[in-house]
C-alpha positions in Angstrom: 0.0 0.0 0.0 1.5 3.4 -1.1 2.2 5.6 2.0 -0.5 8.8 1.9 0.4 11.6 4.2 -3.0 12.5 4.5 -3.6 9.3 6.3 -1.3 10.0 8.7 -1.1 8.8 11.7 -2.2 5.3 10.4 -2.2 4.5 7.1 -5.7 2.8 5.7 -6.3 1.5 2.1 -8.4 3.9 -0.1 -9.8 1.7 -2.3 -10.8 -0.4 0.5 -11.8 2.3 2.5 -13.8 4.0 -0.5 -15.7 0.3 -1.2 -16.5 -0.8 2.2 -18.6 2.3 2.2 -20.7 1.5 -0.7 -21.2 -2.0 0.4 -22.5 -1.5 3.2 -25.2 0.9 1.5 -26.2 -2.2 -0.8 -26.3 -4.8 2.4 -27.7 -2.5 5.1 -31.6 -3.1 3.9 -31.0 -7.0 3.9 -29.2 -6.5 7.6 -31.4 -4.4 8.4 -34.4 -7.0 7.6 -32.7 -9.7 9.5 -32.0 -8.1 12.7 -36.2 -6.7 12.4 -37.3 -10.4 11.6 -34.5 -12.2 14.1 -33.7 -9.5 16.9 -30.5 -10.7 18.5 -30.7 -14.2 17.1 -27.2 -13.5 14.8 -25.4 -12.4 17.6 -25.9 -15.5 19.6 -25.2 -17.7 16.5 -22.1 -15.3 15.8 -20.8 -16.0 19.0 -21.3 -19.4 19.3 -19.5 -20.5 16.0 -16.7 -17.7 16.2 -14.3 -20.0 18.5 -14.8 -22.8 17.2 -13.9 -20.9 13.3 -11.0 -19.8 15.3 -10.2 -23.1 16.5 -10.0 -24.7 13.0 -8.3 -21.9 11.5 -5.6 -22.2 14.1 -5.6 -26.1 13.7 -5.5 -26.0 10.0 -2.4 -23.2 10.3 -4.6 -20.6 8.7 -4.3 -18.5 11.6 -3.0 -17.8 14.9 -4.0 -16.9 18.3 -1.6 -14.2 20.4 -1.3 -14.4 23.9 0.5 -11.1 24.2 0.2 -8.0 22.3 2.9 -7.0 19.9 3.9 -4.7 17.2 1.2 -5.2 15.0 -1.7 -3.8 18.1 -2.7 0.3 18.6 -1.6 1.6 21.6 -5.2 1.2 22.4 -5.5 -2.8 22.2 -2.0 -2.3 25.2 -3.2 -0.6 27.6 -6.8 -2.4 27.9 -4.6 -6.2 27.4 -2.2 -4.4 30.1 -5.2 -3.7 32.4 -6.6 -7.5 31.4 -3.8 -8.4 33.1 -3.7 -6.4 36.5 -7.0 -8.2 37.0 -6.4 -11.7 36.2 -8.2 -11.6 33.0 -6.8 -14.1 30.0 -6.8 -12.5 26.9 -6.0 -13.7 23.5 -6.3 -12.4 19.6 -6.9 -14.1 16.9 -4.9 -13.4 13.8 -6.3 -14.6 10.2 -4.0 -13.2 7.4 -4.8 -9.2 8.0 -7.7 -9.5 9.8 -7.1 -8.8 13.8 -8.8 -7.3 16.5 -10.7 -10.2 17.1 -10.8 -11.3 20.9 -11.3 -13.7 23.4 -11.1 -13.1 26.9 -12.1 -15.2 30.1 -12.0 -14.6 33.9 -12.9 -17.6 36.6 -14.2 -16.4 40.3 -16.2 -17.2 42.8 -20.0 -16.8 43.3 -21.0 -15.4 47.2 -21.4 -18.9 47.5 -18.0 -20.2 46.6 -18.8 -22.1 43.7 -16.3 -21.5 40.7 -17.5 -19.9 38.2 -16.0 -18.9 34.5 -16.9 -16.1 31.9 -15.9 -15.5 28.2 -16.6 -12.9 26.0 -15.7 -12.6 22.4 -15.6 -9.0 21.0 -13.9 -6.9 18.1 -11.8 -4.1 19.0 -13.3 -3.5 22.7 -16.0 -5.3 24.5 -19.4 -3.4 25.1 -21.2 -5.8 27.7 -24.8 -7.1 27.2 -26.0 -9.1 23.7 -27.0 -7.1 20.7 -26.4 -3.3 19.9 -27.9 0.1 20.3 -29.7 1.4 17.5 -27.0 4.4 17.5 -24.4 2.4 16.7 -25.5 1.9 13.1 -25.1 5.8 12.8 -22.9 7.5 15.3 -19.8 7.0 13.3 -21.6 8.6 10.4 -21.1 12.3 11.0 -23.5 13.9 8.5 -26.6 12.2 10.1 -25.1 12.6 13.5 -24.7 16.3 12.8 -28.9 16.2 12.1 -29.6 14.5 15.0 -27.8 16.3 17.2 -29.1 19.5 16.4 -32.4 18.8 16.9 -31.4 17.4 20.1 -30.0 20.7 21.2 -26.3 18.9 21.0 -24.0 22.0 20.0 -22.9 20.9 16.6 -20.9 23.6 13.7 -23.2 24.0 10.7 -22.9 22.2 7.8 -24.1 19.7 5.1 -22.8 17.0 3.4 -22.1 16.4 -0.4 -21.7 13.8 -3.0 -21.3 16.4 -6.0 -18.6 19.1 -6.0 -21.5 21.4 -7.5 -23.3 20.6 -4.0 -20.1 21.5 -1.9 -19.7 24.5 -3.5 -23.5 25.4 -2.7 -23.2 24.3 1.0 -19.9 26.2 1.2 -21.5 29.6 -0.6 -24.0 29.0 2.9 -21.2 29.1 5.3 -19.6 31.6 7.5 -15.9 31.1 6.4 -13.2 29.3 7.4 -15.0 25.9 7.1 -13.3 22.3 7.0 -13.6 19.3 4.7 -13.8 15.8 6.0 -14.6 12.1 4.9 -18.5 11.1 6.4 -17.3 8.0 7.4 -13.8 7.7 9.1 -11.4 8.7 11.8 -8.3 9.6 13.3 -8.6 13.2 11.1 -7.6 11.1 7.8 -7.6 13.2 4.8 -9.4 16.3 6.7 -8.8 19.9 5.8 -9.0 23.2 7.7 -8.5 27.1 7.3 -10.7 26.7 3.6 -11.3 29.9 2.6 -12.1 30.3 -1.3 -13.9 27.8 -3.3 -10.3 26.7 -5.1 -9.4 25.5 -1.6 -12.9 24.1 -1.0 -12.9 22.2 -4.0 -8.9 20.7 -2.9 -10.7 19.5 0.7 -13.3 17.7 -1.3 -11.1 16.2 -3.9 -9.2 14.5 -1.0 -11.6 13.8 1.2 -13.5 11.5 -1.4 -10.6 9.3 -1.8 -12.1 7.7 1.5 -15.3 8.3 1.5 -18.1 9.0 -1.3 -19.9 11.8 1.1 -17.8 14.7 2.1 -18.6 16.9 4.7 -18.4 20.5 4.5 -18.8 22.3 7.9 -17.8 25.5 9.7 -14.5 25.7 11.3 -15.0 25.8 15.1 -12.9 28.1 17.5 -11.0 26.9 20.5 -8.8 23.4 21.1 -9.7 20.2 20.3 -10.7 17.8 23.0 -11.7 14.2 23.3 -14.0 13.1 25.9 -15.0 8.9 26.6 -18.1 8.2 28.0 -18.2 4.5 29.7 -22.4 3.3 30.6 -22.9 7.0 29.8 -20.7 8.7 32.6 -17.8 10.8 31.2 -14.5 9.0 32.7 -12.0 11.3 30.7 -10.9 14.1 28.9 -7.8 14.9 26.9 -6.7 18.0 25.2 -5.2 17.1 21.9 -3.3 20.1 20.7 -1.4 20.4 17.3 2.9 20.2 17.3 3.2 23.8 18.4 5.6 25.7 20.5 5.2 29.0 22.1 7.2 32.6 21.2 9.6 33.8 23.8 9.9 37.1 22.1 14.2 36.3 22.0 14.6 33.1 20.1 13.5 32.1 16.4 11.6 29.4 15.4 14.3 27.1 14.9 15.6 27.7 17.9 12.0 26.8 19.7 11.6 23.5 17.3 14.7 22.4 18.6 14.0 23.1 22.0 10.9 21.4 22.1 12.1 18.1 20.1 14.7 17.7 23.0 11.7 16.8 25.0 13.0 13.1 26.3 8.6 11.9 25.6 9.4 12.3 22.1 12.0 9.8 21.3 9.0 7.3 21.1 7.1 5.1 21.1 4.0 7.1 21.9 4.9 10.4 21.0 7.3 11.7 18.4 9.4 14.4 17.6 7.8 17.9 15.1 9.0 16.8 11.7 9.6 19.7 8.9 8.2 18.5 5.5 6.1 20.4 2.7 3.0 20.2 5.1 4.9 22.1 7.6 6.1 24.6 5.4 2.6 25.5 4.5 1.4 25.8 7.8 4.2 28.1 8.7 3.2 29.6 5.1 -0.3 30.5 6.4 1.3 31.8 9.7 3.3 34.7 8.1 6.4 33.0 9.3 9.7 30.9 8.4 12.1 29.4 11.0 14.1 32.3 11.4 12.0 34.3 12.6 11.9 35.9 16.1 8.5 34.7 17.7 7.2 37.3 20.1 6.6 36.4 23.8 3.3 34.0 24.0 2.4 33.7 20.5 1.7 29.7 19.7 3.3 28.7 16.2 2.3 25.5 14.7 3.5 22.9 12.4 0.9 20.7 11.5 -3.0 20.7 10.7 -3.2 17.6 12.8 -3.0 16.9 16.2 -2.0 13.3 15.7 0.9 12.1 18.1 3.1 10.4 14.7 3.1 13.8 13.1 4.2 15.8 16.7 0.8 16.0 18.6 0.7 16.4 22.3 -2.2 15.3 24.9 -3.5 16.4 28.1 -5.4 14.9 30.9 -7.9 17.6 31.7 -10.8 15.7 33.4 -10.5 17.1 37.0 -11.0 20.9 34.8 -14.4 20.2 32.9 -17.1 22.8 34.3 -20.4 21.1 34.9 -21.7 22.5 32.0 -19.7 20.6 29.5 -20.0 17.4 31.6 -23.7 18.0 31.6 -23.7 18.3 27.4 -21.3 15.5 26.9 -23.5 13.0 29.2 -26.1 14.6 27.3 -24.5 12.8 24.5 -24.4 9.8 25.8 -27.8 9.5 27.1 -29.2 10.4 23.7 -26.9 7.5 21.7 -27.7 5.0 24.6 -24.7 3.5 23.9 -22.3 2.2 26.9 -19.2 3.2 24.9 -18.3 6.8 23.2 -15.5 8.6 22.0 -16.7 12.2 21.3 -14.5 14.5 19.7 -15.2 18.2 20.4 -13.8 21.9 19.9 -13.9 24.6 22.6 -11.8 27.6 23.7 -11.7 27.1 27.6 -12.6 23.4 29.1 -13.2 25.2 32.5 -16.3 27.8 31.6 -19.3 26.8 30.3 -20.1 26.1 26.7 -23.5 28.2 26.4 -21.1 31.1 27.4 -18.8 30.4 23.9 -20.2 30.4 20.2 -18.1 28.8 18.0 -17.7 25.1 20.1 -19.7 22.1 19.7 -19.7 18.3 19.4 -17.4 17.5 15.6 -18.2 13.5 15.8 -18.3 10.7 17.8 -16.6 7.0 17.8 -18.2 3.7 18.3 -14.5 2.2 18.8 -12.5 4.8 21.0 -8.9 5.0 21.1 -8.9 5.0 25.4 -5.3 5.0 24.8 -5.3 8.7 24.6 -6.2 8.8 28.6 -3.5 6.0 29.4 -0.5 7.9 27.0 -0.3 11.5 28.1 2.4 14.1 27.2 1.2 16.6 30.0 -0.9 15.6 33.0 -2.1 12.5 35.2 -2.5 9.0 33.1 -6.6 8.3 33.4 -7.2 4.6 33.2 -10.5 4.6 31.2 -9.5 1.2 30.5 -10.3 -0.1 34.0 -13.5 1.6 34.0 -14.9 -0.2 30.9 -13.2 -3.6 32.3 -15.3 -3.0 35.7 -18.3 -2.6 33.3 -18.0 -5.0 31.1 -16.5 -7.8 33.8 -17.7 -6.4 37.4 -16.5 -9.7 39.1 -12.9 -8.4 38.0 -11.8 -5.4 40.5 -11.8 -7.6 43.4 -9.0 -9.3 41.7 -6.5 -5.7 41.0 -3.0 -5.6 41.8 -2.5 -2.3 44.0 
């Protein structure tokens, strides 16, 4: 697969990406039939004949299950595996050519009776407990008709529309109060997004690249303020992470150079979680839209930065801010949460100051939610306390588990 800087930070096929899209516009009416005529009856088959698949597979050398996780897992499949472990829960992943994520976990304990007892769950990605799925599931991930919903829910949302058609994009964007952003419907981790779009040339650049992933682009206004990331486990917010761009800040004495330097000494940046700012094209076009090179003098307290992204490969930085969110915005996020009754969210949202309300800001508001989080982000964190979010969803999905914690 050719490498595609606008996939950083993890690269994703966009032919595959692209297709899996479409298909599952054909198949959705027939699923959709099947779980109206059958209810939950395709989960419990699915999970009874998974294992033993696995089994064979394994038996006929077609796959391979993994005890421990390696190179080939997210940051996010460690820490919940590392957790797994502090509570004496027995993971394994099964491995089938490219396909992963696939796990099996079990835990033994005893009743209040003393009798032994054993669970095992099977789940892709992360586990959300219960059989069956909530009916937001199907569309959370999808951010044009979460946009709509949330809206009329009173969820603070930027405006916007979505667009198949370049003629449509243009019309949605003649709508807009400018700057406004281009992103893929369907997809994550900021791949092939675009900010600061202006003029329709630049508009029309955003879409262009953003249909590589997806056939629906969506063209919305550019919020104001940072960008946070807040994960709500049985819909209760657990955490919240600033994400901020690879920045550094002016000192009014030394040039930009000199500051990139500086903050690439940082020892959290030789890896594996967070990296050093690289200079590339990208970078020079940020700087470009700055008004500034790398000699240049940056006065005292103005923030420079290199990227679009706030991804950690490209020089991103996180903070643990939970213990700073007013009541307010923990209010609107569990808001959230109660409205998708779903047990597991990522929700990715922009706002100036995490510690005053929302309803006292304008330009913030809710830019998409996940249905497969990366907790990670609360475990790996540049600046702050670690949060383990990943204990939280272990004590909901396996209760019987925090007796059993290694202090």
């Amino acid at each position: 697969m050719k490498h595609c800087k606008d996939c950083e930070p993890a690269q994703e096929s966009h032919f595959i990406a692209y297709t899996s899209v479409v298909l599952g516009w054909l198949d959705e009416p027939f699923f959709g039939l099947m779980e109206y005529m059958f209810e939950n009856t395709a989960d419990r088959i699915a999970d009874k004949i998974a294992i033993p698949f696995f089994n064979l597979m394994v038996a006929l050398r077609l796959g391979y299950f993994a005890f421990e996780p390696d190179e080939r897992d997210s940051w996010r499949t460690k820490c919940f595996w590392e957790e797994a472990k502090r509570r004496g829960i027995r993971m394994k992943e099964f491995h089938l050519g490219p396909i992963s994520d696939a796990f099996v976990a079990e835990y033994e304990y005893k009743d209040k009776k003393g009798r032994l007892k054993r669970k095992q769950i099977l789940f892709d990605g992360l586990p959300r407990p219960g059989l069956g799925e909530s009916v937001s599931l199907k569309w959370m991930d999808n951010k044009g008709v979460m946009k709509r919903k949330f809206k009329k829910e009173g969820i603070p949302v930027a405006e916007g529309g979505v667009a198949f058609t370049g003629r449509k994009a243009l019309k949605i964007f003649g709508q807009l109060k400018k700057p406004v952003i281009t992103k893929p419907n369907l997809g994550s981790r900021s791949r092939h997004t675009m900010i600061h779009l202006d003029t329709p040339e630049k508009l029309m650049m955003g879409f262009k690249k953003a249909k590589k992933l997806s056939p629906l682009v969506v063209i919305e206004e550019e919020l104001r303020g940072y960008l946070f990331r807040g994960t709500l486990i049985g819909g209760k917010l657990k955490g919240v992470v600033k994400r901020d761009q690879p920045e550094v800040t002016g000192d009014g004495v030394s040039t930009l150079k000199k500051l990139w330097e500086k903050e690439n000494e940082r020892p959290e940046r030789n890896g594996p979680v967070f990296h050093k700012i690289p200079i590339d094209k990208e970078t020079e076009k940020e700087l470009a839209r700055q008004g500034v090179n790398m000699e240049n003098v940056i006065e005292k307290k103005r923030v420079i930065t290199f990227s679009e992204k706030t991804s950690r490969g490209c020089g991103g930085t996180t903070m643990e801010v939970s213990e700073m969110v007013h009541p307010d915005n923990r209010e609107m996020l569990e808001h959230v949460g109660r409205f998708l009754r779903d047990p597991l969210v990522g929700v990715d949202f922009i706002m100036e100051d995490i510690t005053k309300s929302w309803k006292k800001e304008q330009h913030c508001g809710v830019i998409e939610c996940n249905s497969l989080p990366f907790i990670d982000l609360h475990h790996y964190v540049m600046f702050g306390k670690p949060n383990n979010v990943a204990g939280a969803l272990w004590d909901l999905v396996l209760p019987e588990s925090k007796s059993k914690i290694k202090i």
